[in-house]
C-alpha positions as CSV (number, residue, x, y, z in Angstrom):
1,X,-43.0,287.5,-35.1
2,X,-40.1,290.3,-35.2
3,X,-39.7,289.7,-31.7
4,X,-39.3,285.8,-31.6
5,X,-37.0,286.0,-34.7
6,X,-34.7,288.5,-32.6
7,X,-34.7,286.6,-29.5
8,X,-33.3,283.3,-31.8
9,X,-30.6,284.9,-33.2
10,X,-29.5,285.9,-29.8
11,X,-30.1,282.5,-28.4
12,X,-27.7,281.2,-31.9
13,X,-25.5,283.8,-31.3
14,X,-25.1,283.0,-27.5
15,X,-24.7,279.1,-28.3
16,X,-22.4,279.9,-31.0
17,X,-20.1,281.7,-28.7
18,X,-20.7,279.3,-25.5
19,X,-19.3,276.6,-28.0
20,X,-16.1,278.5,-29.3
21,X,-15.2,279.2,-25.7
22,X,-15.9,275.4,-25.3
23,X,-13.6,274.5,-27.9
24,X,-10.8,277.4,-27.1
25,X,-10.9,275.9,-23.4
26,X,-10.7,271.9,-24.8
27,X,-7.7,272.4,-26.8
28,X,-6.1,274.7,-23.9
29,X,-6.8,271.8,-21.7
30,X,-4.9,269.3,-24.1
31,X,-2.3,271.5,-24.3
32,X,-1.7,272.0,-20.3
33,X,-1.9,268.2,-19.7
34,X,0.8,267.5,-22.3
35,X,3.3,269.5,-20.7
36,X,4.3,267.3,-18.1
37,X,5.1,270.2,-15.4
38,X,1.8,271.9,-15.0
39,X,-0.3,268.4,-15.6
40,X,2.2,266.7,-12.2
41,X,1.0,270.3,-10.2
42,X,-2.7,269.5,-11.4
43,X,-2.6,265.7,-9.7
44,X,-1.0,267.0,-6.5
45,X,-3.4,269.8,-6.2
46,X,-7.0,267.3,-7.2
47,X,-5.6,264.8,-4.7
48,X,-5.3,267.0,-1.9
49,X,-8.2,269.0,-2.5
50,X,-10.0,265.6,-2.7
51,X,-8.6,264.6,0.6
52,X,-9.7,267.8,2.6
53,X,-12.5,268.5,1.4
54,X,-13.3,264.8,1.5
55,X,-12.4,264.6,4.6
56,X,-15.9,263.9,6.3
57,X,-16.2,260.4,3.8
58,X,-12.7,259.6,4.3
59,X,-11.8,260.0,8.2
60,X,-15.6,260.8,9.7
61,X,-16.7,264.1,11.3
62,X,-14.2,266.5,12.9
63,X,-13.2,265.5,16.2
64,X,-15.2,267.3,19.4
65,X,-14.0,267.3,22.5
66,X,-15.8,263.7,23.2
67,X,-13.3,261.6,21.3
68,X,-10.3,262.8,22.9
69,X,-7.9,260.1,24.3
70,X,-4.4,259.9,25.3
71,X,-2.0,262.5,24.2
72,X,0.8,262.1,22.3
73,X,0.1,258.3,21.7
74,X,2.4,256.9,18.8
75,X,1.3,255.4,15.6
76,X,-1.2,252.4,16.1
77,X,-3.8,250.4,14.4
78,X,-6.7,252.6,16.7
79,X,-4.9,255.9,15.3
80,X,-2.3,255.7,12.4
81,X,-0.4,258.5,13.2
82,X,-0.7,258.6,16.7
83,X,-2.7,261.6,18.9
84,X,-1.9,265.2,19.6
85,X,-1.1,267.0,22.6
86,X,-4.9,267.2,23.8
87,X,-5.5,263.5,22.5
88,X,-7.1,263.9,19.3
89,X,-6.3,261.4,16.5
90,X,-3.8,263.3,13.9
91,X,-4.9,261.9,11.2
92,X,-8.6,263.6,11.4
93,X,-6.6,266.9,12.2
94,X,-4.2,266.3,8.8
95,X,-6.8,265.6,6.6
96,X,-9.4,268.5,7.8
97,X,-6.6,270.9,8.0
98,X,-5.8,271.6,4.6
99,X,-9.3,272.6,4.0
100,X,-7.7,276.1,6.2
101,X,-4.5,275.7,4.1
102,X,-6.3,275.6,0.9
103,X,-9.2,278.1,1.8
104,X,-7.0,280.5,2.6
105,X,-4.8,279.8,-0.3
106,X,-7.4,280.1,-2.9
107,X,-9.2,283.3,-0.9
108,X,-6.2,285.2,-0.9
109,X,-5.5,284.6,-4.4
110,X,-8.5,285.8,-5.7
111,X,-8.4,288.9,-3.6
112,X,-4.9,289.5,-5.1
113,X,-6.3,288.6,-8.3
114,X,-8.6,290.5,-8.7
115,X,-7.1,294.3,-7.4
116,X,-4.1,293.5,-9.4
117,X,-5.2,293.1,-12.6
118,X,-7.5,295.9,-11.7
119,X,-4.5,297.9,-11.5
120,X,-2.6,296.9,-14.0
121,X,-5.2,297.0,-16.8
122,X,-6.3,300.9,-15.6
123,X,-3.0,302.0,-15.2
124,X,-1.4,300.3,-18.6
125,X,-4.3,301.3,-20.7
126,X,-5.3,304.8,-19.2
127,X,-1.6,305.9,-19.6
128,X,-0.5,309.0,-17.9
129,X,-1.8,310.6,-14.3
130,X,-3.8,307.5,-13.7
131,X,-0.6,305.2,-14.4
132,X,1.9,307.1,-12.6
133,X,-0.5,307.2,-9.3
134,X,-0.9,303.5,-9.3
135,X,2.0,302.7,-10.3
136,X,3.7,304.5,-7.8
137,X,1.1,302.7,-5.4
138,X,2.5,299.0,-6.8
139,X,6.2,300.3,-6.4
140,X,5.1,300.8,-2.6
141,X,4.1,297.9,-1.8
142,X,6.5,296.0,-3.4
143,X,9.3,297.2,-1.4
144,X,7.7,296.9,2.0
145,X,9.2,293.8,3.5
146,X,5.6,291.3,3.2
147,X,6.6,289.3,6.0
148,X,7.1,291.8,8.7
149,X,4.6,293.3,7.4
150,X,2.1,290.5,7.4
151,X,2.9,289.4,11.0
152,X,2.1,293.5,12.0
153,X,-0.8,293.5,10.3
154,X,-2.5,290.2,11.5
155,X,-0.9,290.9,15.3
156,X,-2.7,294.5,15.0
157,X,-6.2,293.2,13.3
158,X,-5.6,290.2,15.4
159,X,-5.5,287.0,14.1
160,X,-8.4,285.1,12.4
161,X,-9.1,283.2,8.5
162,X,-10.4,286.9,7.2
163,X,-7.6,288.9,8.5
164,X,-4.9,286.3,7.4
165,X,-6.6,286.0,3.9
166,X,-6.9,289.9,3.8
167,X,-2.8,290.4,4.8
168,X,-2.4,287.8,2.2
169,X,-3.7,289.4,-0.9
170,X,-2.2,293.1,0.1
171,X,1.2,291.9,0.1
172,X,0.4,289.8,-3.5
173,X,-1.1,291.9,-5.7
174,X,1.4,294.5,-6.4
175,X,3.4,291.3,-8.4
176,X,0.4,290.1,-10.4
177,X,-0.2,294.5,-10.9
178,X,2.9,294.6,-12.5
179,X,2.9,291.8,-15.2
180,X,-0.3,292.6,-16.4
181,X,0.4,296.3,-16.4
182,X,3.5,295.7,-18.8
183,X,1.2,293.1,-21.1
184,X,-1.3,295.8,-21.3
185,X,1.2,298.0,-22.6
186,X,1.7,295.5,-25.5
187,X,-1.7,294.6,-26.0
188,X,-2.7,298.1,-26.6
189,X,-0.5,299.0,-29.2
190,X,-1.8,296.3,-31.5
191,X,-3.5,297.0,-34.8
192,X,-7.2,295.5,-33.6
193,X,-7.4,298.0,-30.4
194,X,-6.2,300.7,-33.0
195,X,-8.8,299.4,-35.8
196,X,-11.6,299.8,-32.5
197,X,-10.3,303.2,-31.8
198,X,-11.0,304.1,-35.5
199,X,-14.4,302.7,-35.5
200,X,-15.5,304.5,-32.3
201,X,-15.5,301.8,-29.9
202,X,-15.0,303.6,-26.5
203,X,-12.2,302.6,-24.0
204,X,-14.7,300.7,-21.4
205,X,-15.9,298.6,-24.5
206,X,-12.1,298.0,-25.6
207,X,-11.0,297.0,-22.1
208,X,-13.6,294.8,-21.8
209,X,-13.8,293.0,-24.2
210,X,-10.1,293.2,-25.9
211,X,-7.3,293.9,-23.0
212,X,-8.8,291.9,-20.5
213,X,-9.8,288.3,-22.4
214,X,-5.9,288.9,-23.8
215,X,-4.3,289.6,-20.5
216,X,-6.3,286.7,-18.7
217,X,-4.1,283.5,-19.4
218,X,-1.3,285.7,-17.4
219,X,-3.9,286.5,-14.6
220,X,-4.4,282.7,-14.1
221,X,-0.7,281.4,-14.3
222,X,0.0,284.7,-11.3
223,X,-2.8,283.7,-9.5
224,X,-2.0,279.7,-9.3
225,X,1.8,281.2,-8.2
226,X,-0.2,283.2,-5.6
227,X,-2.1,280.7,-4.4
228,X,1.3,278.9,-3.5
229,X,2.5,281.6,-1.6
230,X,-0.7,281.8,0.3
231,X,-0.4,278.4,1.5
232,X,3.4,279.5,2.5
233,X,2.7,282.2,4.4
234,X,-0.4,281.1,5.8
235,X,1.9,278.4,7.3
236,X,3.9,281.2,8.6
237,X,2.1,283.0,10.1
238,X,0.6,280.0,12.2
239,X,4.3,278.1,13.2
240,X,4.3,281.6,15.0
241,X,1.1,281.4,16.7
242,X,-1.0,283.7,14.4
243,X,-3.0,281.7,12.8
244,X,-6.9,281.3,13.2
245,X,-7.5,279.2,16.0
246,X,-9.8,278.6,18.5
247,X,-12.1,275.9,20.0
248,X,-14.3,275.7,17.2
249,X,-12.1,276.6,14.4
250,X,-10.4,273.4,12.6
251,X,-6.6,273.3,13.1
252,X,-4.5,274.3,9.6
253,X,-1.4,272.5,8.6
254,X,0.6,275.6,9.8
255,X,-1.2,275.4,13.4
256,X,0.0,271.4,13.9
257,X,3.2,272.3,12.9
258,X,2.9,274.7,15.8
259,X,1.5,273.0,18.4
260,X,4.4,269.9,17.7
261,X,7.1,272.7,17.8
262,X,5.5,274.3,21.4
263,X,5.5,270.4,22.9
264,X,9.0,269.6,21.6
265,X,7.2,266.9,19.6
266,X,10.8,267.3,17.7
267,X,12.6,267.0,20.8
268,X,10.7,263.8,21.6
269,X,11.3,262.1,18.5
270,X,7.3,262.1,17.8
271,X,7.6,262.4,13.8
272,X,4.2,261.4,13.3
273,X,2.7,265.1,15.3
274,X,5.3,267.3,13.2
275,X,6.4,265.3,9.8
276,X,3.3,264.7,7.7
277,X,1.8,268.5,8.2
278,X,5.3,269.7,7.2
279,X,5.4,267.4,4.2
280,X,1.7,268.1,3.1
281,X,2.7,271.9,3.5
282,X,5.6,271.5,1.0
283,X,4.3,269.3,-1.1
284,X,0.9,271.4,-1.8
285,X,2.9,274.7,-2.6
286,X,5.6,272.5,-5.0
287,X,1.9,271.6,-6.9
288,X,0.8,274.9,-7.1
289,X,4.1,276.2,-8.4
290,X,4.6,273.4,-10.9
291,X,1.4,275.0,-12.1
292,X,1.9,277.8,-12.3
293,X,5.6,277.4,-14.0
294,X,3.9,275.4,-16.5
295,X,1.1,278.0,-16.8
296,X,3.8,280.3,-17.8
297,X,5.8,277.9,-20.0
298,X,3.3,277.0,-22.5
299,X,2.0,280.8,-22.6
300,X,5.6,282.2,-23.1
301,X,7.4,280.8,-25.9
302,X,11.0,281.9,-24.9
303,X,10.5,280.1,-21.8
304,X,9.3,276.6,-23.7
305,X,12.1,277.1,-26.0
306,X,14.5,277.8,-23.2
């Protein structure tokens, strides 16, 4: 009887909590949609990511080397924006490539994510030794030039989706290390970590379940900003060859901008093989950065008031 009346209050308990974060996530929804910035970068990203990854219901399976046809055909009825330089239809390759684009976008961010607020919180909260090491470490990285040293470090691992992703998130983390690091530094001076302190509460319980859940709305707005870089640089790294391709590897936004740059698609006056990528491209990483403005907008109030 003891036992079934423990094992209800920890099923209340659980619900009770499940609905507060419910609730605290509903209203923080309402609140993102009315500012008009972030809610413009959440229809740009949903549409795109419904394209891609919609991309078998909307344009068919990926293209194999059966269905090619004529290169460089223009627009036409039997292929709306015309073929590439091995004959494939463009549009297939468009619409399947920002599954790359945005896999590698949301890979890298998470990586990034997830060292620098690992960073941040240990060296802001731990103080002393442990802060000066890693921070040290952050100040490092952030002055090494990211896109030399991106193209080095994919050209030395060679060039595939886990090496880009991986050169990605080295080169973004320090940034997201740093804001949460100085938030930290806030957060922990506060009276309810102090009131914990007094009470006994040891620092892995604090960080858990004080510094993090208050630095987390910063971790999300730098990791939406990230994932906008990603999509940059991953677009980058593949106008100069270095992206992951291959037979059997679909084609990124950043590799057709490529291939129409190699076969003077420019040149030729072909918009269709080199304009639409390029516009996706920019368009995706305005979204995310809308985002992740707005993101940091309605969590700063200087910046709304500003």
């Amino acid at each position: 009887m003891g036992e079934t009346t423990v094992v209800g209050r920890r099923y209340s308990l659980l619900r009770e909590r499940l609905s507060h974060d419910i609730e605290r996530f509903r209203k923080f929804a309402a609140v993102l949609i009315k500012n008009r910035l972030a809610f413009a970068g959440i229809a740009i990203i949903v549409l795109f990511s419904v394209i891609s990854f919609g991309a078998p219901l909307l344009v068919g399976p990926y293209p194999t080397q059966l269905q090619r046809t004529d290169d460089n055909l223009p627009p036409s009825s039997a292929h709306w924006l015309g073929t590439d330089w091995e004959g494939f239809d463009l549009l297939t390759l468009l619409v399947y490539g920002g599954q790359i684009s945005l896999i590698i976008g949301f890979s890298a961010s998470i990586v990034a994510m997830v060292l620098g607020t690992a960073v941040g919180v240990f060296g802001g909260f731990y103080g002393g030794i442990t802060d000066l090491i890693l921070a040290r470490m952050t100040d490092f990285f952030l002055v090494i030039p990211w896109l030399p040293f991106v193209l080095v470090l994919v050209i030395i691992l060679t060039p595939s989706l886990p090496t880009i992703i991986l050169a990605i998130a080295i080169v973004s983390w320090p940034s997201t290390a740093r804001v949460i690091r100085s938030q930290v530094l806030t957060v922990k001076e506060r009276q309810f970590i102090e009131r914990s302190r007094a009470i006994g509460a040891r620092p892995g319980f604090i960080v858990r379940k004080h510094i993090i859940p208050n630095v987390m709305p910063l971790v999300w707005a730098e990791a939406v900003l990230t994932v906008s870089n990603s999509v940059f640089t991953e677009a980058f790294l593949s106008f100069f060859g270095l992206g992951a391709s291959g037979p059997d590897v679909i084609k990124s936004w950043g590799v057709l901008v490529n291939e129409s740059y190699v076969h003077l698609a420019l040149v030729q006056g072909h918009w269709w093989y080199f304009g639409p990528p390029g516009l996706f491209i920019t368009v995706v990483v305005l979204g995310f950065a809308m985002l992740g403005y707005g993101l940091e907008e309605i969590m700063n109030p200087a910046l709304k008031r500003r």
